[in-house]
N, C-alpha and C positions, 0 to 999 in steps of 0.2 A: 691441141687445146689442153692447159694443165685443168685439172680435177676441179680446182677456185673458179677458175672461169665457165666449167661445165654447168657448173653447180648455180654462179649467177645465170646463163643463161636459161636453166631449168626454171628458175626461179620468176623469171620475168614475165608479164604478162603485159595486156593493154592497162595504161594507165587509165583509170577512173577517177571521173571528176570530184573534186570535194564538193560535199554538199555545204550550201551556202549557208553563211551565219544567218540566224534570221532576230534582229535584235528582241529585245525586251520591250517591259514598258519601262524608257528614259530619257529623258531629255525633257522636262518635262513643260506644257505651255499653258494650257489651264486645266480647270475645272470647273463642273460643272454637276448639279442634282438632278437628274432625272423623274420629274412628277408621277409618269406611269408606274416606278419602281422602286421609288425613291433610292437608287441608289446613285454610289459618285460615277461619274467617265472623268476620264483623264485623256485630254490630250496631248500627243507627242509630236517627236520627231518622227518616228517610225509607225503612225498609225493612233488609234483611237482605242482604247482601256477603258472596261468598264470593273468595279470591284465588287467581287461574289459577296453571298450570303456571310462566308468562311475568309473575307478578307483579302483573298485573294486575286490577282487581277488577270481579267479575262481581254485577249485578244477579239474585236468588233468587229468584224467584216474581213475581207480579206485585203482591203487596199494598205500600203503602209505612207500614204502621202506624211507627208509634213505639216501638221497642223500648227500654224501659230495661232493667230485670233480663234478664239472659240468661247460660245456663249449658247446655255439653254434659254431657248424662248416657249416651251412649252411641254405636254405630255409627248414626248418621241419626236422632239422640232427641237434642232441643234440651227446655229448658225458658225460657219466658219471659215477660215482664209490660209492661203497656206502655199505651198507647193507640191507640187503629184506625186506621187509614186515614183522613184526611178525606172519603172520598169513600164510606163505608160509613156511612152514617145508620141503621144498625138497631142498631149496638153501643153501648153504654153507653162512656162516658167513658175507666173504668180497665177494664182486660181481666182484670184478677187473675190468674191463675197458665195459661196457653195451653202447648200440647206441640204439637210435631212428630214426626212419624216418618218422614219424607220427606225429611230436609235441608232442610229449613226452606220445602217449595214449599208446605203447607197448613200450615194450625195449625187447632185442636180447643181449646175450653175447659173446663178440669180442675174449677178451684174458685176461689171469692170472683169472681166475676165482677160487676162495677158496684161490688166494695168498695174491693176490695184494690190498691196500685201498687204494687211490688216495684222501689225503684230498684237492690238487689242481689241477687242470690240466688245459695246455692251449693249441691251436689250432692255428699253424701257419706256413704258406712255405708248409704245406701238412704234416707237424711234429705233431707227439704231445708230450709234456714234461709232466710229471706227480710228482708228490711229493708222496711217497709212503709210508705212517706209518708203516709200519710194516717193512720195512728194511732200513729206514731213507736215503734212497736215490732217488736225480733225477735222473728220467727213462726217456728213451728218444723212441719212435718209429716212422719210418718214413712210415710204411704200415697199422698199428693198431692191426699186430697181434706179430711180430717180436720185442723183448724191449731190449736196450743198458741198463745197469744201470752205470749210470756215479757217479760224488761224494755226499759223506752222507753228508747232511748240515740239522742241527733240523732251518729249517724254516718255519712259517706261511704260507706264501702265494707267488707265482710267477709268474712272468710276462716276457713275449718274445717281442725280438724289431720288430715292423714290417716290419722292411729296412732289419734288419741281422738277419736270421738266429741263428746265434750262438750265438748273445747276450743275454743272460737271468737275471731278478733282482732277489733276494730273499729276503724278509724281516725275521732278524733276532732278538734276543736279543742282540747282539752284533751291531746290525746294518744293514742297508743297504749292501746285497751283489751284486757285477756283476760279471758276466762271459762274457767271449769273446770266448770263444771256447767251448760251446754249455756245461755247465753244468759239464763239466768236472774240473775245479778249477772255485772258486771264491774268489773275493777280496772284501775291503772293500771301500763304495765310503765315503770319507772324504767328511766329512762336513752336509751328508745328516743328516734330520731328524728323528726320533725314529719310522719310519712307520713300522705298522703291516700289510697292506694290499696294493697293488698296484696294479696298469689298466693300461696299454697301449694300447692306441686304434689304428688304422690304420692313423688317423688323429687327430691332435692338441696334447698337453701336456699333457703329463706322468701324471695322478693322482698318489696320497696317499693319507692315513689316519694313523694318528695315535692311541695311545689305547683310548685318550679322547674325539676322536671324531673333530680333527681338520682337514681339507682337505691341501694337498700341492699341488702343481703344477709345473712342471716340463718341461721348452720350449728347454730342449737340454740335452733329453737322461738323467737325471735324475743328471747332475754334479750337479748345482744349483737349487735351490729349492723355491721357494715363497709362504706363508700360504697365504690362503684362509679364505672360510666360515667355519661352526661346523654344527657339530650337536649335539644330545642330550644326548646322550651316548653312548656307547662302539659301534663300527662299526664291524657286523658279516660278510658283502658282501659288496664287491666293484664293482661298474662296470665303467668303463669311454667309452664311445660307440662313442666318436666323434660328430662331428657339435656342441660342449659345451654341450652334455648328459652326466649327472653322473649322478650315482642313487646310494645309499649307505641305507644299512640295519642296522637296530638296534634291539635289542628287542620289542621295543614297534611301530616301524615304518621304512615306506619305504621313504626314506627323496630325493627328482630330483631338479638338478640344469640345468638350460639352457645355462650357463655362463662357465663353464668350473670349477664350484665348488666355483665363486665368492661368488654366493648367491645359498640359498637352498629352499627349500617348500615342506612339509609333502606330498605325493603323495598318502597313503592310510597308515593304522596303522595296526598295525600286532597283532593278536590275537590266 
């Protein structure tokens, strides 16, 4: 054996597993203000982000499911839809409609589970609407186990009025849609702008974003529309939380306006 080859074989041992990547908070699906704490969560790809005192984002629990739809409905009461954890082999594919009461450290399954994917859902009047990918319809429940599925609309994202009930928006490729009788028809509102995501808060003007990242604002139910601030690129989450909080997601950051989206400021960067 020449001396090179003594030398690798001295050298060699058992190989040792790489330790696995374990992502970030990215990909991002929504947001959400927590009452107990008032602070943001952020839902992902890889799990649930809450953001520290110091801005920073803190990994929730230890699942890393896949949350799309996600919606606070109260002090440490999350609602949400999604896909499991890859590393949970007992759950069925879509999760259908999952609750927390913990701030998001466990989750429980409500209803439609193996059916249902929820890419939106919103929380309002004691209702919740859902967007449901796999059968391209808003679903409507008023107990969280019982679902109406009302009409198929291919839309982004949805928003409920906090005065009515039955009005709902959709952002589509065709356009801004509303309903006025709870999801069951919608129309198209003339004149609005190309929004792909919208917030209605309990207080102050209708947010939007666009695909480039432009904010609108909206002081009467979404007829007329005035631009705003930007951001930096394509907008994955929207939140409009009232008293002029908007927080808006991107790939590479979490971008908070105090103004109602006048003006914006990187709030932490997403990685």
């Amino acid at each position: 054996m020449s001396a090179a080859a003594a030398l690798v074989v001295a050298c060699s041992g058992p190989v040792e597993d790489t330790p696995a990547v374990v992502p970030g908070m990215t990909h991002i699906h929504g947001l959400g203000i927590n009452p107990s704490d008032q602070r943001l969560y952020v839902a992902t790809h890889y799990g649930l982000f809450r953001i520290a005192e110091d801005d920073a984002p803190q990994r929730v629990g230890d699942s890393m499911q896949d949350f799309m739809g996600f919606t606070v409905t109260g002090a440490d009461e999350f609602l949400a839809s999604g896909h499991p954890d890859p590393a949970d082999r007992q759950q069925p594919p879509h999760l259908g409609l999952i609750r927390t009461t913990d701030a998001g450290k466990t989750w429980e399954s409500v209803s439609l589970k193996g059916s249902a994917d929820f890419h939106a859902l919103e929380y309002r009047h004691g209702r919740v609407y859902g967007l449901d990918s796999q059968s391209g319809a808003v679903m409507v429940s008023d107990d969280l186990t019982s679902w109406q599925a009302r009409t198929d609309v291919a839309a982004a994202d949805l928003a409920a009025s906090p005065a009515n009930p039955h009005e709902v928006l959709a952002t589509t490729r065709e356009g801004l849609l509303r309903s006025t009788d709870g999801a069951s028809t919608f129309s198209t509102v003339i004149g609005a702008p190309q929004l792909t995501l919208v917030s209605w808060p309990d207080s102050g003007p209708l947010i939007g974003t666009d695909a480039g990242g432009k904010l609108h604002a909206s002081t009467d139910g979404g007829q007329t529309w005035q631009p705003r601030s930007a951001v930096a690129s394509r907008p994955q989450a929207l939140l409009a939380a009232g008293g002029g909080q908007v927080y808006v997601a991107t790939d590479d950051a979490i971008y908070a306006s105090e103004d109602d989206g006048t003006s914006v400021r990187i709030l932490t960067t997403v990685s």
